[in-house]
MDAnalysis code that builds the backbone (N, CA, C; Angstrom):
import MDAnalysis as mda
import numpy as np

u = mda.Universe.empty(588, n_residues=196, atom_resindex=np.repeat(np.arange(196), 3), trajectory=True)
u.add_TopologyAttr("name", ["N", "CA", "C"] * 196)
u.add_TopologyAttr("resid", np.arange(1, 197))
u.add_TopologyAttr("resname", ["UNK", "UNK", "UNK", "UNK", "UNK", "UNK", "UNK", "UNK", "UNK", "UNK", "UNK", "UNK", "UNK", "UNK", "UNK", "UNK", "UNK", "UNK", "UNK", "UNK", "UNK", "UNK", "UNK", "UNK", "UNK", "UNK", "UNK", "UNK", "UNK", "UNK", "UNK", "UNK", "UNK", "UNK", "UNK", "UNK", "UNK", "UNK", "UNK", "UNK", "UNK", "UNK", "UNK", "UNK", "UNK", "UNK", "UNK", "UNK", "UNK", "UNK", "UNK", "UNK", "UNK", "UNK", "UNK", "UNK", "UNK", "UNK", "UNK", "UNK", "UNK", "UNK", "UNK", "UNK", "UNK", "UNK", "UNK", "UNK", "UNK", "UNK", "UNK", "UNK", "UNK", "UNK", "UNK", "UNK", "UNK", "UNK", "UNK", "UNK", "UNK", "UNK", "UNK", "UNK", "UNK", "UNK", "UNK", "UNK", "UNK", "UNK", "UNK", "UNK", "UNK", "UNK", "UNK", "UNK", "UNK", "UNK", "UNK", "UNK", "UNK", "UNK", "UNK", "UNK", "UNK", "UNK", "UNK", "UNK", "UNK", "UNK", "UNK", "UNK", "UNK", "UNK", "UNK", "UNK", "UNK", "UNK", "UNK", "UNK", "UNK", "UNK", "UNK", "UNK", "UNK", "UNK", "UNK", "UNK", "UNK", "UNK", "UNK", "UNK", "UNK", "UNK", "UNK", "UNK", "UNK", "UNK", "UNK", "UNK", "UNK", "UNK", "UNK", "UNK", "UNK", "UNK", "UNK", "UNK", "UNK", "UNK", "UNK", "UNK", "UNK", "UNK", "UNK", "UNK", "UNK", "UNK", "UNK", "UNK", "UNK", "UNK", "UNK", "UNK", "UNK", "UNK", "UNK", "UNK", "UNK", "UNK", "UNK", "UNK", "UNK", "UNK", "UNK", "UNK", "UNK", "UNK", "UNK", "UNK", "UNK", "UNK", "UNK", "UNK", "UNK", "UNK", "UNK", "UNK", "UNK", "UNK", "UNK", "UNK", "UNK", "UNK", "UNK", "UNK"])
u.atoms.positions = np.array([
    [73.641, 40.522, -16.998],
    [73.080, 40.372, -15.656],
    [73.717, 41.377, -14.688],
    [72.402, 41.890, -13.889],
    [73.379, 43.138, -12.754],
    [74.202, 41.774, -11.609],
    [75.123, 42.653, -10.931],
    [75.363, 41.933, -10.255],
    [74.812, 41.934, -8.581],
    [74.481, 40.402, -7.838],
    [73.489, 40.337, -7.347],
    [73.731, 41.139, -5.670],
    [73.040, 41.774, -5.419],
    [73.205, 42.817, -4.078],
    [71.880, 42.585, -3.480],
    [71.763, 41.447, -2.546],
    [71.332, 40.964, -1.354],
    [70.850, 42.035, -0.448],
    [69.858, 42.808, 0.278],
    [70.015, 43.082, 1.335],
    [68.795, 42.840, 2.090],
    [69.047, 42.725, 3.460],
    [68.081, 42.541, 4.634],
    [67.138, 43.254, 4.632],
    [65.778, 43.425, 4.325],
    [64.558, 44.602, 4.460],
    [64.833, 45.146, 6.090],
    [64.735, 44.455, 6.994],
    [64.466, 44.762, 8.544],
    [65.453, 45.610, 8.696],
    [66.435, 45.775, 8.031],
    [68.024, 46.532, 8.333],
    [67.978, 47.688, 7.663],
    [66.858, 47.876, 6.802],
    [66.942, 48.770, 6.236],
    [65.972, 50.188, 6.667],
    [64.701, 49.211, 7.095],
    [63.566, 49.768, 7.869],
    [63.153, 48.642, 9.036],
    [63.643, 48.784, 10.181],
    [63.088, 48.058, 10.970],
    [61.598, 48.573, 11.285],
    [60.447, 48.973, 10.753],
    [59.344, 49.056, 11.238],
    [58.564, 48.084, 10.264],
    [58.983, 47.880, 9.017],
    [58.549, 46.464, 8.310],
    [58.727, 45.127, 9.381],
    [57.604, 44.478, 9.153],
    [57.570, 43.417, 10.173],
    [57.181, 42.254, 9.278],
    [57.898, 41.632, 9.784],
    [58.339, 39.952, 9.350],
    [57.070, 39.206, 9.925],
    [57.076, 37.976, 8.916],
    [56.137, 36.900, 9.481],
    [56.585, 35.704, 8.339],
    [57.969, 35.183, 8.507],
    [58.284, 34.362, 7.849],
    [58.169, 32.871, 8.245],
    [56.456, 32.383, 7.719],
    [56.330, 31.141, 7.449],
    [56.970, 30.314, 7.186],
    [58.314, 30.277, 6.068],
    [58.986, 29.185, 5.642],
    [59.996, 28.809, 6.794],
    [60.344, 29.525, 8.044],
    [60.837, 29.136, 8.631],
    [60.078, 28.425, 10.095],
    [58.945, 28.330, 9.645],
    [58.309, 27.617, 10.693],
    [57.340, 26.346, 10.031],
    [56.525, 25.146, 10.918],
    [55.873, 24.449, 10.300],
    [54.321, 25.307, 9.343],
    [54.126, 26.335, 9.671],
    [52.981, 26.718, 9.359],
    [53.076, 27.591, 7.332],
    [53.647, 26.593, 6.841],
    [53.285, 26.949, 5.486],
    [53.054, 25.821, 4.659],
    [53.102, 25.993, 3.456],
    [52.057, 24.899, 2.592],
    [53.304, 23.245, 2.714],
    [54.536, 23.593, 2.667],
    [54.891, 22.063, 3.093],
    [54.917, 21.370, 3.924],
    [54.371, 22.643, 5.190],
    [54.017, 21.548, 6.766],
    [55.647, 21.348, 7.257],
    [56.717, 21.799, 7.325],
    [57.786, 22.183, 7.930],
    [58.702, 23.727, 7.566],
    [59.449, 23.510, 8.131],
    [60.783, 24.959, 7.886],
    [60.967, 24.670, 6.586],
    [61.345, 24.933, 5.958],
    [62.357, 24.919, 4.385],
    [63.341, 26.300, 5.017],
    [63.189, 27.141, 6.115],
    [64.301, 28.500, 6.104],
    [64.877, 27.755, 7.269],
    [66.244, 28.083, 7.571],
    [66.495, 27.847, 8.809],
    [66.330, 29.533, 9.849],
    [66.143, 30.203, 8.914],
    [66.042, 31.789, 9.826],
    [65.125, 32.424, 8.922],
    [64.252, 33.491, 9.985],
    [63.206, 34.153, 9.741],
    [63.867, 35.463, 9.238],
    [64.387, 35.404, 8.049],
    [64.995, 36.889, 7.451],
    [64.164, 36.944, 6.216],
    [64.359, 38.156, 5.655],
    [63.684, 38.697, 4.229],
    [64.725, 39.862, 3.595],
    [65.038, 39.321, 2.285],
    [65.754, 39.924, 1.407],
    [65.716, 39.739, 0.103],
    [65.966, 41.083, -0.773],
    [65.732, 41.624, -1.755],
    [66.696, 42.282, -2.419],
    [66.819, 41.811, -3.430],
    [68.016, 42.695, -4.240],
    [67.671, 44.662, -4.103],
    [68.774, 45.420, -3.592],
    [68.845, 46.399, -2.999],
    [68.111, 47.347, -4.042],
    [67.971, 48.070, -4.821],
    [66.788, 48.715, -5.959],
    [65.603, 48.429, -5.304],
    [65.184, 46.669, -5.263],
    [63.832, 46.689, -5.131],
    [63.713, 46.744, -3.537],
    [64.539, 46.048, -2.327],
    [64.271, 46.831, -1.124],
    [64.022, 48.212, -0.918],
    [65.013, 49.387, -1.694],
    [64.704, 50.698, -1.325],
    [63.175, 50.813, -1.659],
    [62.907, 50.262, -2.331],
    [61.664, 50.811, -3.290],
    [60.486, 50.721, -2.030],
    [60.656, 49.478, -1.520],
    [59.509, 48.958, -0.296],
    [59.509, 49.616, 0.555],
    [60.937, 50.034, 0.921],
    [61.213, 50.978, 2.010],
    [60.082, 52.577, 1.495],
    [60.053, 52.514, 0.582],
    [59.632, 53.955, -0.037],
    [57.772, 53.536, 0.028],
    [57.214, 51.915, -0.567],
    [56.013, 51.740, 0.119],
    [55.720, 52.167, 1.435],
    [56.536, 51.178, 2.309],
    [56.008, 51.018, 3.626],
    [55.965, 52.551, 4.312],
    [56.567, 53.648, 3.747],
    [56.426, 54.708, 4.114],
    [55.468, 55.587, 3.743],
    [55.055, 54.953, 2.426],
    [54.087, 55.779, 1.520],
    [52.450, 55.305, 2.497],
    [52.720, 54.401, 2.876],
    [51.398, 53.251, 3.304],
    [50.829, 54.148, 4.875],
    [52.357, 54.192, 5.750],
    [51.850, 54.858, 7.071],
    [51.190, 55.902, 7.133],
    [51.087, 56.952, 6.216],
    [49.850, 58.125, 5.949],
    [48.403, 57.652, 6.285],
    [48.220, 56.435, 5.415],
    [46.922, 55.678, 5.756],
    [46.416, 54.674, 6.929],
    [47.640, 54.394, 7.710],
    [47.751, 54.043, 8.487],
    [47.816, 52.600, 8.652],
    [48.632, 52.024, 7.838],
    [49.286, 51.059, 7.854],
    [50.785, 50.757, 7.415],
    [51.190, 49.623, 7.488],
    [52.705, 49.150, 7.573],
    [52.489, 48.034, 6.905],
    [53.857, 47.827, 6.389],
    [53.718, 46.212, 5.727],
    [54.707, 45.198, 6.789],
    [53.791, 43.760, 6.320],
    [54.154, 42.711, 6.940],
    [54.815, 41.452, 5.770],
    [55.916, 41.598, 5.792],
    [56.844, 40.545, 5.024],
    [56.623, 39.266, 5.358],
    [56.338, 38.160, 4.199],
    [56.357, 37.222, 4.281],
    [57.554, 36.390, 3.415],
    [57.792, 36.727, 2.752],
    [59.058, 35.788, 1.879],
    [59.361, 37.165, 0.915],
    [60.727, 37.114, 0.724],
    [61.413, 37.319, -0.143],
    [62.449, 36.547, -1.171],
    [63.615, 37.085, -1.202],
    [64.636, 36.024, -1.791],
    [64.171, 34.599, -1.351],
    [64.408, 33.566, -2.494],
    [64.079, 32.500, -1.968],
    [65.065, 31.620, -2.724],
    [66.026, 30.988, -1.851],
    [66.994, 30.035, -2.975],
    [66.636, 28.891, -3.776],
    [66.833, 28.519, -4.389],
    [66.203, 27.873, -5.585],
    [66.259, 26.535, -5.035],
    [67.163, 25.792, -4.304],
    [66.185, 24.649, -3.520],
    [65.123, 24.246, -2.889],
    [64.441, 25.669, -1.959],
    [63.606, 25.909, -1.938],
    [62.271, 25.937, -3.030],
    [62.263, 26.338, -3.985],
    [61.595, 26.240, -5.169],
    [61.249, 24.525, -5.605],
    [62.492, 24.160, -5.721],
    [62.149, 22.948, -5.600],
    [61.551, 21.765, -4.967],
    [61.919, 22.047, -3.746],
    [61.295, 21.543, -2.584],
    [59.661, 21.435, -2.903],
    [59.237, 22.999, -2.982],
    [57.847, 23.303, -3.084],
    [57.200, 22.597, -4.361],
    [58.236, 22.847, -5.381],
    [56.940, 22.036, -6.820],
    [57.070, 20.989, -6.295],
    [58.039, 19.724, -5.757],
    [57.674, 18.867, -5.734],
    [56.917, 18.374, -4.606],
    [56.128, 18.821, -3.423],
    [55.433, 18.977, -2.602],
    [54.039, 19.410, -3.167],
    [53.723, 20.229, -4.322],
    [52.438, 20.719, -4.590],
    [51.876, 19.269, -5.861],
    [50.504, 19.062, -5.326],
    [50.038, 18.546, -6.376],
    [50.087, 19.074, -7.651],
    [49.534, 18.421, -8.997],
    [49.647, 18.780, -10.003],
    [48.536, 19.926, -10.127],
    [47.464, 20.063, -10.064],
    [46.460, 20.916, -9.763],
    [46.646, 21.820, -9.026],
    [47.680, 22.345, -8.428],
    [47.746, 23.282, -7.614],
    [48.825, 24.259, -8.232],
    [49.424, 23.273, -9.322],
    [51.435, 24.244, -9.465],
    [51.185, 25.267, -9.617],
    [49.937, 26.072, -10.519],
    [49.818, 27.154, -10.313],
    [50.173, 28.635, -9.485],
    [50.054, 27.670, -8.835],
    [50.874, 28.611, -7.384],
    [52.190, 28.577, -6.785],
    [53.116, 27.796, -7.674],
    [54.279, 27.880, -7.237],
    [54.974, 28.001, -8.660],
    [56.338, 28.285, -8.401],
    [57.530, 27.969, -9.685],
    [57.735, 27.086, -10.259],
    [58.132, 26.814, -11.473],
    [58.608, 25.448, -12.371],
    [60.394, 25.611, -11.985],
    [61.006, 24.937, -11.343],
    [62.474, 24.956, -10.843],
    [63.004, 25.078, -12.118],
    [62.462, 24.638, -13.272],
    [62.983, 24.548, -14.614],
    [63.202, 26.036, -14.920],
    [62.773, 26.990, -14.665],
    [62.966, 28.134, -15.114],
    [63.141, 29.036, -13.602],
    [63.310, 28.468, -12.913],
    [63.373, 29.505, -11.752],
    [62.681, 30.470, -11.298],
    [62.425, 31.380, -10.293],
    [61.594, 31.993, -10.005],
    [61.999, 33.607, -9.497],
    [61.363, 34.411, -9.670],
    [60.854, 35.718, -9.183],
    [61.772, 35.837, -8.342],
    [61.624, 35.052, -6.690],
    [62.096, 34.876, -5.699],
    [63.379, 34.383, -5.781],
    [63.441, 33.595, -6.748],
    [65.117, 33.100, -6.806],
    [66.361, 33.996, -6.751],
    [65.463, 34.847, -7.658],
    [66.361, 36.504, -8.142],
    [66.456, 37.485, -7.451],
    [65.592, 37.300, -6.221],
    [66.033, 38.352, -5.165],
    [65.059, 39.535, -5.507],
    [63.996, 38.860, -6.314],
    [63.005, 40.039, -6.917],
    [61.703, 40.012, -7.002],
    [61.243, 39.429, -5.739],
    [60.171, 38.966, -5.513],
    [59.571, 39.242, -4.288],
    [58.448, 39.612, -3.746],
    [58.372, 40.153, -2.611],
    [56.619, 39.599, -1.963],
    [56.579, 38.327, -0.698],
    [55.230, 37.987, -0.437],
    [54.899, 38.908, 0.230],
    [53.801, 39.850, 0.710],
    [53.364, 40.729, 1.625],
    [52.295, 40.759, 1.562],
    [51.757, 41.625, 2.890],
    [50.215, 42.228, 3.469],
    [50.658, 43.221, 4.154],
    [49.043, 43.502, 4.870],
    [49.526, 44.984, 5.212],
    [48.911, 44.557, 6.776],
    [50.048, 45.225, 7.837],
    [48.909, 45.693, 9.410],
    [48.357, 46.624, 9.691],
    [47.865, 46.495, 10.560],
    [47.371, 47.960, 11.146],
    [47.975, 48.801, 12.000],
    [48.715, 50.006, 11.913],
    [49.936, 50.548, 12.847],
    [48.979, 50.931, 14.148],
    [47.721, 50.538, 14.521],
    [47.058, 51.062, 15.577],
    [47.153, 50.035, 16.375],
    [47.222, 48.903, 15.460],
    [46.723, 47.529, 16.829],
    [48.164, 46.746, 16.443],
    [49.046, 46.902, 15.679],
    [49.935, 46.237, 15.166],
    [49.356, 44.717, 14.522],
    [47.924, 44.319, 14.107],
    [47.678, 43.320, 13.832],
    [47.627, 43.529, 12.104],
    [48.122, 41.795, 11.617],
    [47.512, 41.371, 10.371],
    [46.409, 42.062, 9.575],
    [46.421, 42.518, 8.290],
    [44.900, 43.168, 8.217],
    [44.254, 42.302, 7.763],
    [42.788, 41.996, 7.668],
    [41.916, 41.088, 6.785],
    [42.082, 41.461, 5.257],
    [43.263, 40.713, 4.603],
    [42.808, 40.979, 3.070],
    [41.791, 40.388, 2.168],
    [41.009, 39.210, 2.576],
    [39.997, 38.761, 2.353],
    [40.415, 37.437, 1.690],
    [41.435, 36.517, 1.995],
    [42.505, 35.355, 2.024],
    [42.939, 35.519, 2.517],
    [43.802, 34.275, 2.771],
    [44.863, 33.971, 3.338],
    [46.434, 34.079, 2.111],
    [47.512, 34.138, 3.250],
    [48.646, 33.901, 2.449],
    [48.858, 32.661, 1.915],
    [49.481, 32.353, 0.533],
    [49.600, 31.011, 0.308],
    [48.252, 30.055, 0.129],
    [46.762, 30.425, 0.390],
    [45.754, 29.723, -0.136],
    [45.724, 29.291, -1.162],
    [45.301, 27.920, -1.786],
    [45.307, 27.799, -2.982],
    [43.803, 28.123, -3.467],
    [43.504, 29.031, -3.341],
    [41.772, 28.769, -4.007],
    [41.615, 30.639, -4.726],
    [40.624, 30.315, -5.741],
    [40.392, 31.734, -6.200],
    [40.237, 32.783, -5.414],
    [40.045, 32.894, -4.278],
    [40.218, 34.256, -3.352],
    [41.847, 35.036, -3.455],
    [42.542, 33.602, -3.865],
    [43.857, 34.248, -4.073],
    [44.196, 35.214, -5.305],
    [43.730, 35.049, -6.401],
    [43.165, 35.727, -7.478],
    [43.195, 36.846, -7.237],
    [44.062, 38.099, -7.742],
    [43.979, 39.483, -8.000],
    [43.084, 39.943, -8.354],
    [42.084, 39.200, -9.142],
    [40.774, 39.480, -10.003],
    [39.609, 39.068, -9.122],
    [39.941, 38.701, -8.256],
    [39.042, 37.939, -6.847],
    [37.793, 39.457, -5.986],
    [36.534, 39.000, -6.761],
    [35.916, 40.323, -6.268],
    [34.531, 39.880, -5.361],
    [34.393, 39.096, -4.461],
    [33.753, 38.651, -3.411],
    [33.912, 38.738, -2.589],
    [35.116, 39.195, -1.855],
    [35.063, 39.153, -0.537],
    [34.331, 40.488, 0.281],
    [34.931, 40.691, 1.602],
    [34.176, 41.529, 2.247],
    [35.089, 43.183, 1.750],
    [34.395, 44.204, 0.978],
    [34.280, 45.372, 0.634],
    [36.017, 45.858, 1.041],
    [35.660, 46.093, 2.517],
    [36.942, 46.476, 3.387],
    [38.535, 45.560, 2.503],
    [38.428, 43.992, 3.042],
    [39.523, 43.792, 2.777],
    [39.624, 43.900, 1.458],
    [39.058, 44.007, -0.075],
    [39.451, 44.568, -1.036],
    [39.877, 45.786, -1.275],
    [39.321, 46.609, -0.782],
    [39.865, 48.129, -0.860],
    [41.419, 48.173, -0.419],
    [41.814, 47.034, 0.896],
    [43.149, 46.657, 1.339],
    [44.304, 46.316, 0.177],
    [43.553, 45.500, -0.531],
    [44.219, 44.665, -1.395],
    [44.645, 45.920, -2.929],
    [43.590, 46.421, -2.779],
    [43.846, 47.528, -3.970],
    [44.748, 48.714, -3.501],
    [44.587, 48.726, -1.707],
    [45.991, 49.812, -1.777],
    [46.847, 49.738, -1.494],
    [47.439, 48.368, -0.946],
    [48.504, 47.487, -1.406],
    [49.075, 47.693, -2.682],
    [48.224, 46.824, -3.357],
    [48.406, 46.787, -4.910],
    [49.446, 48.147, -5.866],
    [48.281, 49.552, -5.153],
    [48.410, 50.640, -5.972],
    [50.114, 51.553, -5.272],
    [49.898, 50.975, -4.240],
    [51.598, 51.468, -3.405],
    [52.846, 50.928, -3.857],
    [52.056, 49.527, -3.969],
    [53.673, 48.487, -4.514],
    [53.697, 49.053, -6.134],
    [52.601, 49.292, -7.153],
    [52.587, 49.202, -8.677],
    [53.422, 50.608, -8.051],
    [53.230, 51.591, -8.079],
    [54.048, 53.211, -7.759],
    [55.448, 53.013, -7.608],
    [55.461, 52.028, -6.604],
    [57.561, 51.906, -6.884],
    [58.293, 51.031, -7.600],
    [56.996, 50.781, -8.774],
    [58.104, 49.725, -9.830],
    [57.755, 48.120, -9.511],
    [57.144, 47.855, -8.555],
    [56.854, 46.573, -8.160],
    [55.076, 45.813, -9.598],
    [54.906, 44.754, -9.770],
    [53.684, 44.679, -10.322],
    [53.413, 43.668, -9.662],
    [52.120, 42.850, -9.448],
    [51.530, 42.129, -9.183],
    [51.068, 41.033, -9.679],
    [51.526, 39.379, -9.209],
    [51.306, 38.179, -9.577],
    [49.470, 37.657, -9.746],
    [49.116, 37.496, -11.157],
    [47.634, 37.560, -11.029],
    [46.927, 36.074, -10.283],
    [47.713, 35.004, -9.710],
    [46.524, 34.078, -9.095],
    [47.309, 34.421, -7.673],
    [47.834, 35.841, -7.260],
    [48.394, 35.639, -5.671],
    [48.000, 37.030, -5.175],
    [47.232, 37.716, -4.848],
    [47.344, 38.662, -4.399],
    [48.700, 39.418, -3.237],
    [49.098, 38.644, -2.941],
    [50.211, 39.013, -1.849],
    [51.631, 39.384, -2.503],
    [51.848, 38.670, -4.185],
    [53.122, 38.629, -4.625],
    [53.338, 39.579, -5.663],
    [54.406, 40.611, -5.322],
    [54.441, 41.331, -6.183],
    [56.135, 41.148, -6.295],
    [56.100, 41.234, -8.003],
    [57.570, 41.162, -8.761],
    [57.893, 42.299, -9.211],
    [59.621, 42.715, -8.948],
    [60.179, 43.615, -9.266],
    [60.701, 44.091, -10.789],
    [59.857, 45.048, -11.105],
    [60.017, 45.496, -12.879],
    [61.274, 44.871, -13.264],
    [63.053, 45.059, -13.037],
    [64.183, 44.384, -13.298],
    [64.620, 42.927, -13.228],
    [63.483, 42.132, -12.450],
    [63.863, 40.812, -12.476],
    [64.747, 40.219, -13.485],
    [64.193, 40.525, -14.511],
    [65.157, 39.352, -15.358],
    [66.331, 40.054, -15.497],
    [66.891, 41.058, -14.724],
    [68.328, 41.722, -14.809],
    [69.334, 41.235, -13.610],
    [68.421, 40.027, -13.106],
    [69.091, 39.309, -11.736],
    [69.788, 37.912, -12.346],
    [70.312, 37.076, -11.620],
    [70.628, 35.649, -11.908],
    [69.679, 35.046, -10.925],
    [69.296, 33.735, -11.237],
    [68.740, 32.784, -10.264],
    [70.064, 32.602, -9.279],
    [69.612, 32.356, -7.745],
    [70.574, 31.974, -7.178],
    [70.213, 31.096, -6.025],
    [70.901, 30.476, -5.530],
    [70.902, 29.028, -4.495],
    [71.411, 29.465, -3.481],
    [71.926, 30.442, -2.847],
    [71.904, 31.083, -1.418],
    [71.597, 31.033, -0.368],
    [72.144, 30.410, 0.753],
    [71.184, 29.899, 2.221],
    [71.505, 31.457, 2.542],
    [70.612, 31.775, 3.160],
    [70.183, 32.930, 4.449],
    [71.816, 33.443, 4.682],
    [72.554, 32.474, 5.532],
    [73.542, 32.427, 6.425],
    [74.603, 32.830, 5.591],
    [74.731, 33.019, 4.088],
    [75.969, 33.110, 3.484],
    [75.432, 34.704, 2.854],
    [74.324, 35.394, 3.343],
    [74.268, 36.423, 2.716],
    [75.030, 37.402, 3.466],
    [75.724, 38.066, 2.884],
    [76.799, 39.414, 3.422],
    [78.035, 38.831, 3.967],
    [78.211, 37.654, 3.763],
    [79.763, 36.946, 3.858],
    [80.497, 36.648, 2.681],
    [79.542, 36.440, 1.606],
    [80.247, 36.273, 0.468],
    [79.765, 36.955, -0.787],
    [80.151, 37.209, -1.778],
    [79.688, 36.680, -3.071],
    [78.493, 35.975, -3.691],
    [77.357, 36.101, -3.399],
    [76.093, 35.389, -4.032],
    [76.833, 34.737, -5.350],
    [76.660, 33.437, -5.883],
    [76.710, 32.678, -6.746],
    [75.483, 32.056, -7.569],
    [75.758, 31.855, -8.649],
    [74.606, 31.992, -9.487],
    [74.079, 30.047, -8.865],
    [72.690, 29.686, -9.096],
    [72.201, 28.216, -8.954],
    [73.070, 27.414, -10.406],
    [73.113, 26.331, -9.352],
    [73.799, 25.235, -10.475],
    [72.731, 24.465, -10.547],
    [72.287, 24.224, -11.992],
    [71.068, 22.973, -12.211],
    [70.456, 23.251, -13.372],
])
């Protein structure tokens, strides 16, 4: 296992812009699970985004962060909050997740003209086939979004979760540990691996 190197996206490129749901009521458990609106990524796969979100502004957009690192209580929290019909869309705590590892990354893209959300043709976190990578109904525009998303993040090593369009995992993941990490202890200590 590498050893685990935490860092802040916003610190790295403050023109990436945050929109971290888990720290507000507006995501699928209907409260915070974050106590702070940060996003972080084991440092490899931050540079890499840093190297998207730059690749992206040519076309004239920026990315908008929604979750990254996610400590593995969190994970838990969520399976046991999602119906059975839905787990699909979340982690089995039994094996940990993407996000646990600091190698996981939720995103969309704005528009650097209006600074708004773009229409990717879903929502974040929907549970319904629009979420689907393979999802080819919607309106023209926001697919073409979704495909150059897609084709920016696949370029720096990142690939793409097939029932989420927004989640893309970092090629090295399994070279991470799962870890249980609140927000507040990142860059004070030692990341420690999850006990469970």
């Amino acid at each position: 296992m590498r050893e685990p190197d935490l860092v802040e996206l916003v610190k790295l490129d403050p023109t990436i812009h945050l929109d971290v749901r888990y720290a507000t009521k507006n995501n699928l458990v209907g409260r915070p699970v974050y106590s702070e609106a940060r996003a972080f990524l084991q440092r490899p796969a931050a540079e890499a985004l840093v190297r998207v979100n730059r690749a992206l502004k040519a076309k004239g957009y920026g990315l908008v962060v929604f979750d990254g690192y996610r400590p593995w209580s969190v994970t838990k929290a969520f399976w046991d909050a999602t119906p059975a019909d839905k787990k699909i869309f979340v982690a089995d705590p039994r094996y940990g997740s993407r996000h646990n590892r600091g190698c996981a990354v939720d995103l969309s893209l704005y528009d650097l003209a209006t600074g708004e959300e773009a229409d990717m043709g879903g929502a974040y976190d929907e549970m319904s086939e629009r979420s689907y990578v393979t999802y080819d109904k919607g309106p023209k525009d926001a697919l073409h979004r979704r495909e150059l998303l897609s084709d920016a993040m696949e370029r720096e090593g990142f690939f793409p979760y097939p029932w989420e369009w927004w989640h893309f995992d970092w090629k090295d993941y399994r070279e991470y540990p799962i870890l249980n990490v609140p927000f507040s202890a990142i860059g004070s200590r030692a990341p420690a691996a999850a006990a469970h």
